[in-house]
C-alpha positions in Angstrom: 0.0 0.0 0.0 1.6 3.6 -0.6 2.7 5.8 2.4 -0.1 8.3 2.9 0.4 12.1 5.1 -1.9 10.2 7.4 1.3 7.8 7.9 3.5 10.2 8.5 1.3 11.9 10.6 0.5 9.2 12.9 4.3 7.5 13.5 5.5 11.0 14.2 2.4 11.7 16.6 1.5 15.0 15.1 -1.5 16.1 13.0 -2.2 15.7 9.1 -1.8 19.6 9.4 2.2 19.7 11.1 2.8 17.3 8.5 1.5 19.5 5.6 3.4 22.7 7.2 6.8 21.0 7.0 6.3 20.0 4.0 5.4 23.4 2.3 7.4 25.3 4.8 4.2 27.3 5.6 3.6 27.9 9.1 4.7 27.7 12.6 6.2 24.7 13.3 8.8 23.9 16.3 12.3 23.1 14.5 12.6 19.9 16.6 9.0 18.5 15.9 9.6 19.1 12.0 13.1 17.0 12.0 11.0 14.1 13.8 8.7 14.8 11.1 11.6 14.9 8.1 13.0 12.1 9.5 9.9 9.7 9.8 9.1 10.9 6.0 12.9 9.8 5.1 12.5 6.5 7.2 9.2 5.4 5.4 10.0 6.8 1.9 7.3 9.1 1.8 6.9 10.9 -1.7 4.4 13.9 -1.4 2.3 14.8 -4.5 3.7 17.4 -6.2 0.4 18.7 -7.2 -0.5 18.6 -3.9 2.3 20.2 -2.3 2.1 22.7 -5.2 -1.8 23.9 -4.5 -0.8 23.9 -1.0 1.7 26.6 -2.1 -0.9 28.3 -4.0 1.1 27.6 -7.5 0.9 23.7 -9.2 4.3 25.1 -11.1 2.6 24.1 -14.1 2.1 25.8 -17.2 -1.1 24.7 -19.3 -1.3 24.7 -23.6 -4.1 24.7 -25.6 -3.9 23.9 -29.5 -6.3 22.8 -31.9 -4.2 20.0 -32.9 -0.7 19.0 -33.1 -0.5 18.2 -36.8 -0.3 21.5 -37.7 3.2 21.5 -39.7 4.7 24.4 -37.7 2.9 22.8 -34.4 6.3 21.6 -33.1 8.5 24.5 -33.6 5.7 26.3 -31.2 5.8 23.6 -28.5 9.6 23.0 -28.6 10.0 26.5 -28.0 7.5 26.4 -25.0 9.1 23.1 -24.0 12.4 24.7 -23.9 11.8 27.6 -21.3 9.5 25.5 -19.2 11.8 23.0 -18.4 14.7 25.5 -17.5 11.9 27.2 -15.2 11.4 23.9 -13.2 7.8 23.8 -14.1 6.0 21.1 -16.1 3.4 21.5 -19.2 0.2 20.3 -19.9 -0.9 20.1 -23.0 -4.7 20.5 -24.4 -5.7 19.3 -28.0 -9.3 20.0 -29.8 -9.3 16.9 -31.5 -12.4 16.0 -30.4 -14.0 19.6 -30.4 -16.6 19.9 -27.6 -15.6 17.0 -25.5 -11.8 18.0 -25.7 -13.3 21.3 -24.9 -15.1 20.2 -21.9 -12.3 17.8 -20.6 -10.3 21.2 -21.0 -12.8 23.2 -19.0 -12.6 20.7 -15.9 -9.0 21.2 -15.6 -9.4 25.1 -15.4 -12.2 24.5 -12.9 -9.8 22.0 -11.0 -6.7 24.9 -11.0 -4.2 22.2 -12.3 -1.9 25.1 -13.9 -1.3 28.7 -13.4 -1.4 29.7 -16.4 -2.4 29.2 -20.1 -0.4 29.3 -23.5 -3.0 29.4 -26.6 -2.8 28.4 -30.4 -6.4 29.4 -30.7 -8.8 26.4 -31.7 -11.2 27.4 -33.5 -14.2 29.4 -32.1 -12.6 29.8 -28.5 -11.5 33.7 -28.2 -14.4 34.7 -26.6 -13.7 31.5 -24.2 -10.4 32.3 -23.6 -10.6 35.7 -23.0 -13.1 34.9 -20.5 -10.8 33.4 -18.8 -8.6 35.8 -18.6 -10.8 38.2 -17.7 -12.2 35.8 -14.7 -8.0 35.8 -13.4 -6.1 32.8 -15.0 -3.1 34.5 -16.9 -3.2 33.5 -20.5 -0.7 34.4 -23.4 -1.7 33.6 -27.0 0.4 32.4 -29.3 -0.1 33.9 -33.2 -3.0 35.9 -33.2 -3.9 35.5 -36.5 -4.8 39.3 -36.4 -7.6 38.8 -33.8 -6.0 41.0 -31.5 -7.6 40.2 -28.2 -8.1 41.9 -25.1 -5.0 39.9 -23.4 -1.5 39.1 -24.3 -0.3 37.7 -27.6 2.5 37.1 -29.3 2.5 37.4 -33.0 4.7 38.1 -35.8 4.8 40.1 -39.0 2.6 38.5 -41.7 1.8 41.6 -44.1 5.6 42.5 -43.8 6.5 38.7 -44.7 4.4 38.9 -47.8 5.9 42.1 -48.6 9.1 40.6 -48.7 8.2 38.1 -50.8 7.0 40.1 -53.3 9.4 42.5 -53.8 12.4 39.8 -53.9 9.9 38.7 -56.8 9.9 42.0 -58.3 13.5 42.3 -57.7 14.0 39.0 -59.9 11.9 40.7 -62.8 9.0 38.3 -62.8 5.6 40.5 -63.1 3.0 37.9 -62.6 2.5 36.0 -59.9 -0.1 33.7 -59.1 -0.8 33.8 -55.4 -2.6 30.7 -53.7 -3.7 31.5 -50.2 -4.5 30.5 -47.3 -7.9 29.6 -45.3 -9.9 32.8 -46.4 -11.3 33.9 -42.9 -8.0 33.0 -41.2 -6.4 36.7 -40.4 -2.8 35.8 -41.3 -4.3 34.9 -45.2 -6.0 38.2 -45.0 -2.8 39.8 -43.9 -0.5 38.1 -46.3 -2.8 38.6 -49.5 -3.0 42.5 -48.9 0.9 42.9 -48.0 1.8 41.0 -51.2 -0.9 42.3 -53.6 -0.3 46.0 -52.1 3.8 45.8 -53.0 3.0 44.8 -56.4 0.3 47.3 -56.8 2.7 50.1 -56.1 4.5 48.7 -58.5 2.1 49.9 -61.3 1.6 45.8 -61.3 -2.1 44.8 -59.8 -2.3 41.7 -59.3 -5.3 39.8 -62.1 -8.1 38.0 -60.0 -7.4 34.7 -62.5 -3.8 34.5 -60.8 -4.9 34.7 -57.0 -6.4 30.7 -56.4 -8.3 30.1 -52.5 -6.3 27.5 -51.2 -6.3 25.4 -47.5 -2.9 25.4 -46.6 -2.2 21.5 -48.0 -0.2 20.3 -50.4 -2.4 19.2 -52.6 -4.5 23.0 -53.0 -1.1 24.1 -54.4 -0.4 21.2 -56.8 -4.0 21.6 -57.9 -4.0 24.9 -58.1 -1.1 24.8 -60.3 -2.5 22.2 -62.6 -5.9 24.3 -62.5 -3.9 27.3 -64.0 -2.0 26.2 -66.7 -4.6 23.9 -68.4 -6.9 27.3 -68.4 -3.9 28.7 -70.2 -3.3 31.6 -67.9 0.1 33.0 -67.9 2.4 33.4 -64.9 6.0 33.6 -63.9 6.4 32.9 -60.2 4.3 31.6 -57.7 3.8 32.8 -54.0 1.8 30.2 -51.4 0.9 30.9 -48.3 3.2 28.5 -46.7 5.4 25.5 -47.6 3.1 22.9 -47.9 0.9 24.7 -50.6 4.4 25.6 -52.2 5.5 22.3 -51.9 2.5 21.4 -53.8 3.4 23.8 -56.4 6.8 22.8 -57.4 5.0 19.1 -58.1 2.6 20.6 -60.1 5.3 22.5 -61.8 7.6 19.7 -62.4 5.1 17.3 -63.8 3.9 19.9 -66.7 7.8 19.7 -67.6 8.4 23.3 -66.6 12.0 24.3 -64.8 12.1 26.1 -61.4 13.2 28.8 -60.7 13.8 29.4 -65.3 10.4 29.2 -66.1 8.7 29.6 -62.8 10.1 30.8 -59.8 8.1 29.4 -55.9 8.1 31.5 -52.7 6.5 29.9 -49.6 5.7 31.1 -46.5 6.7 29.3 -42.6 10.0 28.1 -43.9 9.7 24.7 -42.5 11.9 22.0 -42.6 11.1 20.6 -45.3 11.5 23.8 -47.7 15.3 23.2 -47.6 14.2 19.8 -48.6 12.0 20.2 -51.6 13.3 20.2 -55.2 15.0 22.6 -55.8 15.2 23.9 -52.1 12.4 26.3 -51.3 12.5 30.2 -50.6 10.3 30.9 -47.9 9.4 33.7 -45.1 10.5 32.4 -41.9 7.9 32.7 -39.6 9.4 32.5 -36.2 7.7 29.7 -34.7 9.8 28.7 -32.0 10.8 31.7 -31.0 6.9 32.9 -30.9 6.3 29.5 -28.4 9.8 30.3 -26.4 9.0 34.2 -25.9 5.0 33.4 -24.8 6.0 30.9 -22.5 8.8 33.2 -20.8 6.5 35.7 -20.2 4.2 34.0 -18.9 6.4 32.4 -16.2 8.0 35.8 -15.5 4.4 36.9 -14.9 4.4 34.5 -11.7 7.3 35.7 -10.2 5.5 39.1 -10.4 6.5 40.4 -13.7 2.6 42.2 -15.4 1.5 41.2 -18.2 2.3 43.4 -21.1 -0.5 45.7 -22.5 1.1 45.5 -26.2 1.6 42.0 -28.3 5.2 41.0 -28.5 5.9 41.2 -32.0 8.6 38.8 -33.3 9.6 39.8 -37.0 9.5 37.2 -40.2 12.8 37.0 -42.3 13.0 35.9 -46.1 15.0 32.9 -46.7 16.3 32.7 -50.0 16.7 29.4 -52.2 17.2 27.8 -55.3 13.6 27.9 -56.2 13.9 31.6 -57.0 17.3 31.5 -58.5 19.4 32.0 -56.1 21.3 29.5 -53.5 
């Protein structure tokens, strides 16, 4: 049977209480009554709960995350980032999916209720600002990770979207090509918003509107950019460069690209967006806007944790710029 505080409490002849002082150091507590009590927890190999000990404390010394799901492509570079300043803090994480929508939502809702962390990290799920802000407003410290221009009423850390997309275009303009097809993102997501008006507004100042044939609604998946591609030249619509928004709709491209017998970057050159992995691993390699993913997941989690040892909240996001990483897919290595 495992050693209980009632154990302890009753071969050191003292109360559940005196036991439950020494161990959180809270309280007055004669110094030669707690080293009876140390010692009878040493001589039966008592291991105290550390949630338990930690609520004692008023802190579990436990940071909480909540993501919609963790195959998002750039999912890990957010949690290893979290991961990484968590673990040098001492505390532990616990991580929420929405895999199962409302009952992963309601499982979620029971660990707020039960206070097993002091404080949140958010990817948004979908359809849970209002939830989360709630929460927030209601006392539990909450930090959310790209805001995909939401901008709540609580801290965020985001990064520069419309300036990414800038980049890309005029690194495309730079290179001479003057029409682009553009294959988004999800429409109502704010970062698709944000990229299709940074890019279409850099080549519009460049005398160079962007035609409504080139710009194709994509998902974000490989296969919305390989289609789209395919979609677009069997209509006959011209183009010389591509820009998705992000890797995995690039990646899609250059397939689409390759298998019509078409050289990249010669023909056609690709720009992606999240510069993943796996866009110095396509062929050719990929140019992409780094988002800063694990930075984003590193800098949330860090303040929130400074937040505990009394550190407020700040009133402004943290803003975490993108950087263009240049590749073979636009010409140059």
């Amino acid at each position: 049977m495992p050693i209980t505080i009632a154990d302890v409490a009753s071969r050191a002849g003292v109360s559940k209480t005196t036991v439950s002082r020494v161990l959180n150091g809270k309280g007055e507590v004669d110094e030669s009554t707690a080293d009876r009590v140390r010692a009878v927890i040493s001589d039966l190999g008592y291991v105290p709960s550390a949630r338990a000990v930690g609520l004692a404390r008023g802190r579990t010394r436990v940071v909480g995350m909540l993501v919609p799901a963790l195959t998002w492509p750039w999912m890990g570079e957010v949690l290893q980032g979290a991961v990484d300043v968590v673990e040098d803090e001492g505390y532990g994480l616990l991580l929420f999916t929405c895999n199962r929508g409302d009952e992963s939502m309601r499982r979620f809702a029971s660990q707020v209720s039960a206070k097993s962390f002091d404080g949140l990290l958010v990817v948004e799920p979908e359809g849970t600002l209002d939830y989360i802000e709630a929460l927030h407003q209601q006392g539990l410290p909450v930090i959310l990770i790209d805001d995909r221009a939401h901008r709540p009423r609580f801290p965020s850390v985001q990064t520069t979207n419309q300036a990414g997309a800038r980049d890309a275009a005029a690194h495309l303009l730079g290179l001479g090509r003057r029409r682009p097809v553009v294959i988004t993102g999800v429409p109502h997501f704010g970062c698709t918003e944000e990229r299709s008006a940074g890019f279409a507004q850099t080549y519009a100042a460049a005398g160079l509107p962007i035609d409504p044939d080139r710009v194709v609604e994509g998902d974000f998946t490989f296969e919305c950019g390989r289609a789209a591609v395919q979609r677009l030249l069997a209509a006959g619509v011209p183009f010389d460069s591509v820009f998705a928004h992000n890797d995995l709709s690039a990646a899609g491209a250059l397939q689409a690209l390759r298998e019509a017998g078409l050289r990249v970057p010669d023909d056609v050159a690709v720009v992606g967006f999240d510069d993943l992995p796996l866009a110095g691993h396509t062929h050719p390699p990929l140019t992409s806007v780094r988002q800063p993913m694990r930075e984003m997941g590193a800098a949330a989690a860090r303040t929130l944790i400074s937040h505990f040892d009394g550190t407020p909240l700040p009133d402004a996001p943290i803003v975490i710029p993108t950087s263009l990483t240049v590749r073979a897919s636009t010409g140059t290595t």
